[in-house]
N, C-alpha and C positions, 0 to 999 in steps of 0.2 A: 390505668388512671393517669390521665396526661397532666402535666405542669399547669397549662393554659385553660383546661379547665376549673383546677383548684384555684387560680385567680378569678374565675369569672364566677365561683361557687365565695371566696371572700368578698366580691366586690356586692354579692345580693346578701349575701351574711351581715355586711357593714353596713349597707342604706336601707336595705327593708323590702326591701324593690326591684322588681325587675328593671323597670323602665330608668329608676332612678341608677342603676347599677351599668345598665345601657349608655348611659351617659355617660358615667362613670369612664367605662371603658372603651368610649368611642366607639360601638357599636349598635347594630339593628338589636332590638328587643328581642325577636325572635333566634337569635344564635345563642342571647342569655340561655333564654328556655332552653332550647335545643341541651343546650351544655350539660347542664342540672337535670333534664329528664336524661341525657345518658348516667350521668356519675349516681343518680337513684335505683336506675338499671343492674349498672355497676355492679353497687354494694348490695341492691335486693331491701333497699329502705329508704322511707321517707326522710327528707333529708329539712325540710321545711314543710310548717303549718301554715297553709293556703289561708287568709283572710281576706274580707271586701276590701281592706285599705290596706295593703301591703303585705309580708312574710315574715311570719317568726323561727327561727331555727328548734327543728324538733331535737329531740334528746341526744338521737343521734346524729344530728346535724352539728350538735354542741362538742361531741366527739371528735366529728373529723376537720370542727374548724383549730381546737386545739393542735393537730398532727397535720394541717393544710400552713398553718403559721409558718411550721418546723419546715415542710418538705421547701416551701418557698424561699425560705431563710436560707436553705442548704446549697438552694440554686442559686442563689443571687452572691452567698460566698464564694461559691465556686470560681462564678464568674469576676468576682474580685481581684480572688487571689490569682487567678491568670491575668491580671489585668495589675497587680500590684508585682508581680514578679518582672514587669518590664519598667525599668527604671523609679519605682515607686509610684506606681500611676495606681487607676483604679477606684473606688468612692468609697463615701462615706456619706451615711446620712444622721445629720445630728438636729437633735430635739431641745429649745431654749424656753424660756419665759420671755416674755414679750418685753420684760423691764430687762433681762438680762443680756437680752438680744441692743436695744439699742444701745447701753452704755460701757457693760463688759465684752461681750462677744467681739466687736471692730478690731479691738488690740490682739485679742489671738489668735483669731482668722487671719489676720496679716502677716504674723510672724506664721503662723502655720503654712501659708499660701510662697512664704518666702523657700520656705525647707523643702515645702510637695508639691511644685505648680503644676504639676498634671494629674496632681489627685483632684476628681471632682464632688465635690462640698456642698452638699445641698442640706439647707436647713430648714427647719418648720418650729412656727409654733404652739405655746397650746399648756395646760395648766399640768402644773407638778401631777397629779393624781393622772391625767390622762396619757404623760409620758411617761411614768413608771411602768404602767400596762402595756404600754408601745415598745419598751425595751424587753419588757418579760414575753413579749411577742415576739420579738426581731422585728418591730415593723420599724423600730430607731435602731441604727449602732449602737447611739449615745445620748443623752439629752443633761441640761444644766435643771435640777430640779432645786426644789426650797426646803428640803431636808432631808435627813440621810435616813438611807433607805433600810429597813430593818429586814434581809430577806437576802437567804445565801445564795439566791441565784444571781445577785447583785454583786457588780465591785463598785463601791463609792471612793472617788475621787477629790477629795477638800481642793471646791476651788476659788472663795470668798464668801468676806463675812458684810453681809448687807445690814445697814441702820435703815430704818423705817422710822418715817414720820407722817404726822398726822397733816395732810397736803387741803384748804379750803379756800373757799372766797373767803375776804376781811369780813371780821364778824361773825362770819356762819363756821365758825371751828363747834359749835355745839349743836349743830343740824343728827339729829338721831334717822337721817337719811343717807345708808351706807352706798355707794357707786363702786359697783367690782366688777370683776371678771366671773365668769360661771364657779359653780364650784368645782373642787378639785383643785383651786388654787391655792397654795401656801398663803399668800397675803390675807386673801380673804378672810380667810380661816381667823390669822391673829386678827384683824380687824372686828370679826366679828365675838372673839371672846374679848379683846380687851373693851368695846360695847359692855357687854355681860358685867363684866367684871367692875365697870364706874357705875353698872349701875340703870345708867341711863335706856330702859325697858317702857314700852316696845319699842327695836328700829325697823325699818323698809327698807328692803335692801331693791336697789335697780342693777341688772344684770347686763354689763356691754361685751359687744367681741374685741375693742381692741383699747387698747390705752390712747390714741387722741380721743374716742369717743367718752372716756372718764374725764381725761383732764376737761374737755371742751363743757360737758356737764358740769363738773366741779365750778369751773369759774365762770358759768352761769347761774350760780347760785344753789342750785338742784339736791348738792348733798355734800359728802366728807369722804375721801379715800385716803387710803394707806398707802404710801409712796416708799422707792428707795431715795435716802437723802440726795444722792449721785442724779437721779431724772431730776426729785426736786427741785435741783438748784440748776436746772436748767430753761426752766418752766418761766420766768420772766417775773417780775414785780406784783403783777397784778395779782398774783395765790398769796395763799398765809401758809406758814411754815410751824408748825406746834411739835417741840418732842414728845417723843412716848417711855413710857418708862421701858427700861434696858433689859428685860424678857418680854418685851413685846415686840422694841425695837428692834432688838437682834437677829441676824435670821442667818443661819449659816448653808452654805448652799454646796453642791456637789455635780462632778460631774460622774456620771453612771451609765455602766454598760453591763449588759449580762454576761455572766461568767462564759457562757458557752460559745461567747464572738468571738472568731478569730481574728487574734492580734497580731493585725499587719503594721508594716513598717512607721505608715501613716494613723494608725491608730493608734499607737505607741505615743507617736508622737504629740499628738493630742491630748494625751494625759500626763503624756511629760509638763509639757505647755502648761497646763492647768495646776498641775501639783505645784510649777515654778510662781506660776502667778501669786498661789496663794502663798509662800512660801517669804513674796514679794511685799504684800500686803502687810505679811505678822509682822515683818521685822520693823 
């Protein structure tokens, strides 16, 4: 069972799709398949349920994507740690919130970038609920999520405490028209119970991918989002600014890596960074 196959057996596991997986991988469709009808050979099982519109992973495809996560994680450590034993080089891939990416992330990327500049730092984003699974994957290092993870294969990281406020056009702070991110977002989430909780039933929720596309919504009149006060106040005159009450507001956030990553020099360092931030913050 080759490495490069178990990439090419997640990347159809992930989209559904050969063709889609093809792309994926920058290549011919045909070498997908190829891949997959050996690794079926292989094992002596069907590994995906053939449909008119795509693939679904059979039971035991559910299997070996579990231990396909692992063996790729193993490899790309490896490659790391050879790559971090040379003056502290080598990567790291970290997982943020889109809110936490523009306002928190700059200052410790910088300081981190000052200590590791030949660590290479690739970041993504994408909703708390989807990088928890990303890290329990190894497909993150690490990710800043919007609450602490209840789950021993986790180490949670305190690394600020976010206010939330209630972010509109003038006027329309009581639009029962919520503007979020997909679920799996922490924000969402309170947004949508502190809804519940005024009362104000039913709301519509419109679901965007990125934060200009809420704000640009928002102050075009469209609906009401949940902001950290820190974006808020950078947002310009034209939004209305409303507090929430302080369990709604509050949101404490972490950064989180799976117990079973190994903690390189630059890894270390990053939750040094983060544990100081917050550290920075309380006092």
């Amino acid at each position: 069972m080759e490495i490069s196959s178990l990439k090419v057996f997640i990347a159809v596991a992930e989209t559904g799709g050969v063709s889609t997986a093809a792309q994926r991988l920058n290549c011919v469709q045909s070498n997908v398949t190829a891949r997959i009808k050996k690794l079926e050979e292989e094992l002596n099982v069907p590994l995906f349920v053939r449909k008119s519109r795509g693939m679904d992973l059979s039971n035991q495809g559910r299997v070996l994507l579990d231990h396909a996560y692992r063996l790729i994680d193993m490899e790309r450590q490896a490659v790391r740690d050879v790559s971090a034993s040379l003056e502290d080089g080598g990567s790291i891939s970290l997982g943020s919130m889109e809110t936490a990416m523009a306002v928190r992330l700059p200052h410790l990327l910088k300081d981190f970038h000052m200590r590791h500049p030949k660590t290479e730092l690739s970041v993504r984003t994408g909703t708390t609920d989807e990088m928890i699974a990303q890290v329990l994957n190894h497909q993150l290092d690490c990710a800043i999520v919007g609450s602490f993870v209840e789950n021993e294969a986790v180490l949670n990281y305190p690394f600020f405490t976010e206010k939330l406020v209630l972010v509109s056009a003038p006027g329309n702070e009581k639009s029962n028209t919520l503007l979020v991110y997909r679920k799996g977002c922490a924000y969402r989430a309170r947004a949508e119970e502190w809804l519940r909780r005024c009362g104000r039933l039913p709301f519509t929720i419109m679901e965007f991918g990125t934060q200009e596309g809420i704000i640009g919504c928002v102050s075009a009149g469209l609906g009401i989002t949940l902001l950290p006060m820190e974006v808020a106040k950078s947002l310009g005159s034209d939004l209305q600014i409303t507090d929430l009450p302080d369990d709604i507001a509050k949101v404490d956030t972490y950064l989180i890596c799976n117990q079973t990553t190994i903690q390189t020099k630059p890894m270390k360092t990053l939750m040094a960074l983060a544990e100081n931030y917050h550290k920075l913050k309380a006092a």
